[in-house]
C-alpha positions as CSV (number, residue, x, y, z in Angstrom):
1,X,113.4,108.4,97.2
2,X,114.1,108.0,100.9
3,X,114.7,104.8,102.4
4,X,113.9,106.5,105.6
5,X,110.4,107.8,104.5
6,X,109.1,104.7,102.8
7,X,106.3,102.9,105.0
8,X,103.7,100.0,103.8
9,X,100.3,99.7,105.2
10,X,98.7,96.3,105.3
11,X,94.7,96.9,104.5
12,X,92.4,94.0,104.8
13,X,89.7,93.9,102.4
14,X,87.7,90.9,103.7
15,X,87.6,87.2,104.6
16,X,87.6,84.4,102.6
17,X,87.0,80.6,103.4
18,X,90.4,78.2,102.2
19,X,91.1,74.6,102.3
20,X,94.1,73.7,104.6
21,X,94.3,71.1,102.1
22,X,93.4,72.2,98.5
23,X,94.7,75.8,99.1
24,X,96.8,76.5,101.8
25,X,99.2,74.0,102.1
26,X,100.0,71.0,99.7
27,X,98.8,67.9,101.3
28,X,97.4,69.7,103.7
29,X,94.3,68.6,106.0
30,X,91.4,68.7,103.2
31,X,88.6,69.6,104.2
32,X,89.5,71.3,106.8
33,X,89.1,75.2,106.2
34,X,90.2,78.5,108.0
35,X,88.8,82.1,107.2
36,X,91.8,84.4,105.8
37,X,92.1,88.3,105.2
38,X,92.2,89.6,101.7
39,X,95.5,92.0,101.8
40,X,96.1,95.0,99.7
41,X,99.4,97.3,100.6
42,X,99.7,100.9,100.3
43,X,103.7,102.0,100.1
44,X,104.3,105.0,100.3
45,X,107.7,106.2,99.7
46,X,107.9,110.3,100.3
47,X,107.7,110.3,97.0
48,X,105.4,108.3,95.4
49,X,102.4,106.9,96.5
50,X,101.8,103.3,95.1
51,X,98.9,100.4,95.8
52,X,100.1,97.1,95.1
53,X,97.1,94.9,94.5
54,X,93.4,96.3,95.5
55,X,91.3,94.0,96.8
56,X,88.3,91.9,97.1
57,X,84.9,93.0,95.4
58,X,81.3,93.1,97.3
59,X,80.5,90.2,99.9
60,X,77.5,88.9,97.8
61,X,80.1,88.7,94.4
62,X,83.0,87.1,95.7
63,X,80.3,84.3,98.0
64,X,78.0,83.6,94.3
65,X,81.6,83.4,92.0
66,X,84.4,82.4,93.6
67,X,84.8,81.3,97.7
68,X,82.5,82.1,101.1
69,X,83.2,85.4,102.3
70,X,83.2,87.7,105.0
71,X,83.3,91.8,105.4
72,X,83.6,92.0,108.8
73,X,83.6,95.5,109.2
74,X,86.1,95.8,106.4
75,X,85.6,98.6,103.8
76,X,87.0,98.3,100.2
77,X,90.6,99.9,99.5
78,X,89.7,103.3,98.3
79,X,88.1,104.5,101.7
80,X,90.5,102.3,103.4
81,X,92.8,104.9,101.9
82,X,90.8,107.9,102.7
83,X,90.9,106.4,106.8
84,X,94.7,107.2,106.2
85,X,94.5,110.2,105.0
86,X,95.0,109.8,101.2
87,X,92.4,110.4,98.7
88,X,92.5,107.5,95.7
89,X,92.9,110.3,93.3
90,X,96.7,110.8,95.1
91,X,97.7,107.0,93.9
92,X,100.2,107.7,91.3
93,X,101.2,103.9,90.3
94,X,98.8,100.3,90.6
95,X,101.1,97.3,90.9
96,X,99.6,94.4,90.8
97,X,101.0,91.0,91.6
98,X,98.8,89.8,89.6
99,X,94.9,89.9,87.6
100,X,93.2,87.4,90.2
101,X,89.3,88.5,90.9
102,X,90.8,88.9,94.4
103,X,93.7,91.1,93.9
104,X,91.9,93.9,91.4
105,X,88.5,94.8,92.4
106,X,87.9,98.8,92.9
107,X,90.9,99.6,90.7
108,X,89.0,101.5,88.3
109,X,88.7,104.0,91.2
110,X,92.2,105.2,91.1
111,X,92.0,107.0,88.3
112,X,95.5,108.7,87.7
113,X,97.3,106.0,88.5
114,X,99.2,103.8,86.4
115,X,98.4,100.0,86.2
116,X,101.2,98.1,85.6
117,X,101.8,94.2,85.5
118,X,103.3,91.7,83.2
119,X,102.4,91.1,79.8
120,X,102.4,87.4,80.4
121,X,99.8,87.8,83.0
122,X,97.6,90.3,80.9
123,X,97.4,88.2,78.1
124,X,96.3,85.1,80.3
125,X,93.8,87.1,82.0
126,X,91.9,87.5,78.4
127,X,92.5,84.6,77.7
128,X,92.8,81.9,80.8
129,X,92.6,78.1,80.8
130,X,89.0,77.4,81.1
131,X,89.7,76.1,84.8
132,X,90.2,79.1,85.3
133,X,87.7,81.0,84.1
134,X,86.3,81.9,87.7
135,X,90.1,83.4,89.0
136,X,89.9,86.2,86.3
137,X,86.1,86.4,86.0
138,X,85.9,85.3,82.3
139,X,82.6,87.0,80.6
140,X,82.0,83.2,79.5
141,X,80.5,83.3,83.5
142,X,78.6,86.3,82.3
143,X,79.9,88.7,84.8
144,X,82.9,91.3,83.7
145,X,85.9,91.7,85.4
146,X,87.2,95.2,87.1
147,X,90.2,95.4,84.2
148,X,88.5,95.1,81.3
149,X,88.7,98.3,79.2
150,X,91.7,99.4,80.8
151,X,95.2,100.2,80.0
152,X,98.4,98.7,81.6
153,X,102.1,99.1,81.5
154,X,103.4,96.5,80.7
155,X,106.7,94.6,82.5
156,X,108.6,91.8,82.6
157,X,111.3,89.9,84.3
158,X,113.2,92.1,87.1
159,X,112.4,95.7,86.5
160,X,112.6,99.3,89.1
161,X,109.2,100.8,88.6
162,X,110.4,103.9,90.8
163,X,113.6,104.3,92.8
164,X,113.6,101.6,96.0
165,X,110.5,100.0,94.4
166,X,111.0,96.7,92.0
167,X,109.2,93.7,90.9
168,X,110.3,90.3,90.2
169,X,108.9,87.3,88.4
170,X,107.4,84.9,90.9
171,X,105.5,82.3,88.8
172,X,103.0,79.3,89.3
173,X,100.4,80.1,91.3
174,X,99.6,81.5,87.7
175,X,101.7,82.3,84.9
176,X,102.1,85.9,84.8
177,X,103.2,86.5,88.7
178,X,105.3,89.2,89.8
179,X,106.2,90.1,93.8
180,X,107.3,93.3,94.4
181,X,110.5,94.2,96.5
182,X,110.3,97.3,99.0
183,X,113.9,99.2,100.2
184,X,112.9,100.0,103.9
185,X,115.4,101.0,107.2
186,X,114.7,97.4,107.6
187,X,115.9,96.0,105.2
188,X,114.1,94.4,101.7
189,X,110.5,93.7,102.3
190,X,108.4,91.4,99.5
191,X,105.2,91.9,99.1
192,X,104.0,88.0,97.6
193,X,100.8,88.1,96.4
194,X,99.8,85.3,96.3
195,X,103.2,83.2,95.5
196,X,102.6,82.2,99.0
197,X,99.0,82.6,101.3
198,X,101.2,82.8,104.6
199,X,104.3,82.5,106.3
200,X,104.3,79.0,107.2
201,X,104.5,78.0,103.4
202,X,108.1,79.5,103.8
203,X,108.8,77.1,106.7
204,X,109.6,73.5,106.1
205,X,107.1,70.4,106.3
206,X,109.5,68.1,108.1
207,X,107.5,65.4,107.9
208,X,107.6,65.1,104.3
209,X,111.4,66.5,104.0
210,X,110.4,69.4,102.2
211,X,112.2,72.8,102.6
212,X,109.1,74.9,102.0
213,X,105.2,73.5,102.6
214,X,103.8,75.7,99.6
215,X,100.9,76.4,98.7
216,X,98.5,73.7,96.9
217,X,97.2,76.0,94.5
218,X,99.5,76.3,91.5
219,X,99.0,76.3,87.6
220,X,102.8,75.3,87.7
221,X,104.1,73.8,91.0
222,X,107.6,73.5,89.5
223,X,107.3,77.4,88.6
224,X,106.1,77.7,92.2
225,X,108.8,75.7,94.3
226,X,111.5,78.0,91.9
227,X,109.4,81.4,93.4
228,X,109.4,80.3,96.3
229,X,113.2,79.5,96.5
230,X,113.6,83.5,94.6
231,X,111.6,85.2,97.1
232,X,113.8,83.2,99.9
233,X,116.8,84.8,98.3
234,X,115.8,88.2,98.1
235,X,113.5,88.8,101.0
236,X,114.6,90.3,104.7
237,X,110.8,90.4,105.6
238,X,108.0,89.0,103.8
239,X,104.0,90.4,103.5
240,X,101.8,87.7,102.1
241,X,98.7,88.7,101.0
242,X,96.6,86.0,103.3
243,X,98.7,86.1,106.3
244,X,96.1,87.3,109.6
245,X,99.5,87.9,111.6
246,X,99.9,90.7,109.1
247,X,97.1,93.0,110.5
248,X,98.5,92.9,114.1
249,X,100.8,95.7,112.7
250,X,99.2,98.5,111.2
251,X,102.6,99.8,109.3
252,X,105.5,97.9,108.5
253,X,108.4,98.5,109.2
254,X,107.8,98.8,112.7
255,X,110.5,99.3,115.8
256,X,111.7,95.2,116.4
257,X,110.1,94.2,113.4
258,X,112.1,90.7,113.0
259,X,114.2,90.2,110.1
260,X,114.2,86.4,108.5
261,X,117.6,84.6,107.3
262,X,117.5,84.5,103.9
263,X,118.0,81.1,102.5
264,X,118.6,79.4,105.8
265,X,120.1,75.9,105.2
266,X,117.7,73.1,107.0
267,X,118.8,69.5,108.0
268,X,117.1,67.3,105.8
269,X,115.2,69.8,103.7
270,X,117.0,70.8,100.8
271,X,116.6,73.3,98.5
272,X,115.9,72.0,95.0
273,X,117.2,74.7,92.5
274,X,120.7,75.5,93.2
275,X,122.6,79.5,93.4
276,X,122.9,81.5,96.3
């Protein structure tokens, strides 16, 4: 694997309607909502071509089960591939952050690749809370989800799925997340999932002394602060996957791309969990 070769490509999949408040941001303005892109990444390393996450299903699916939402011109993963020049049937490995409706829809359409993800996360998906029936598209709703029938790889805890490619568990917006660290010229790029919507949960809410405003949508907000704080640690640049400024780069990483300062110390927001 070459550092020097590996590029990620951001591809939006549609638009979906969030709450600033029961979504976005904890305590956020409820009620007040803002339209976000669905983000899937291609990384391609010279070596090995990888999807992590892939996508949104059908406009008329995702507005009946799960949140209002928008094409917009967008076109599901597997052509948005084929615009770049790489047929679906070249996708060697399917990460995925995690089994969210949101986050595997088409996947079935990459048909030599591997699918890997945890195991906690596979057996929750089967199986989920009944509140969350809807997030992994439970047959009890009479509908059946893209990864039924198929067969993953299973991970857990830090692992290298191919040289300069790794994932890492990143907890509590469900049980079974994993983000998945890049090597790039740049420097470590994490791709969240959804263990953050956008970069201003990484910021702090100074208003309420908190280090990060995260996200409101947790199974386990202590699991999700502790992420969070991990993906801080580890990440010179970070690629949510409902972050609009993502899309005004077509490839990442790109000449002056800005690096962040991991674990920056803040006046009167502290970090909760301790370590460097």
């Amino acid at each position: 694997m070459s550092v020097e070769k590996t590029r990620i490509y951001p591809i939006n999949t549609g638009w979906l309607e969030g709450d600033l408040g029961t979504y976005i941001f904890w305590k956020g303005k409820a009620g007040e909502k803002i339209w976000n892109p669905t983000l899937c990444f291609y990384v391609d390393t010279g070596e090995h071509k990888i999807m992590v996450d892939t996508g949104l299903s059908d406009e008329a699916r995702a507005t009946k089960y799960h949140h209002k939402c928008q094409k917009r011109g967008c076109v599901e993963s597997p052509e948005a591939l084929r615009r770049l020049g790489v047929d679906p049937a070249e996708i060697d490995i399917v990460l995925f952050t995690h089994l969210h409706w949101d986050h595997v829809q088409c996947m079935k359409e990459f048909k030599n690749a591997r699918y890997i993800c945890t195991q906690t996360e596979l057996m929750w998906a089967h199986n989920p809370l009944p509140l969350y029936y809807r997030s992994y598209e439970s047959p009890v709703l009479g509908i059946e989800a893209p990864f039924i029938g198929c067969h993953f790889e299973l991970v857990e805890g830090d692992t290298e799925i191919v040289p300069g490619v790794s994932v890492f568990p990143t907890p509590g917006h469900c049980p079974g997340h994993q983000a998945v660290t890049v090597k790039t010229v740049a420097g470590d790029i994490v791709i969240a999932g959804d263990a953050i919507f956008q970069w201003r949960n990484m910021e702090p809410n100074m208003e309420e002394k908190w280090r990060y405003w995260v996200p409101a949508r947790f199974v386990s907000s202590i699991d999700g602060w502790r992420s969070v704080e991990e993906m801080d640690k580890r990440a010179d640049f970070i690629l949510p996957t409902h972050e609009e400024g993502v899309l005004a780069h077509p490839v990442y990483p790109y000449e002056g791309m800005p690096l962040r300062e991991r674990r920056k110390p803040i006046r009167g927001a502290s970090f909760f969990f301790g370590g460097n």
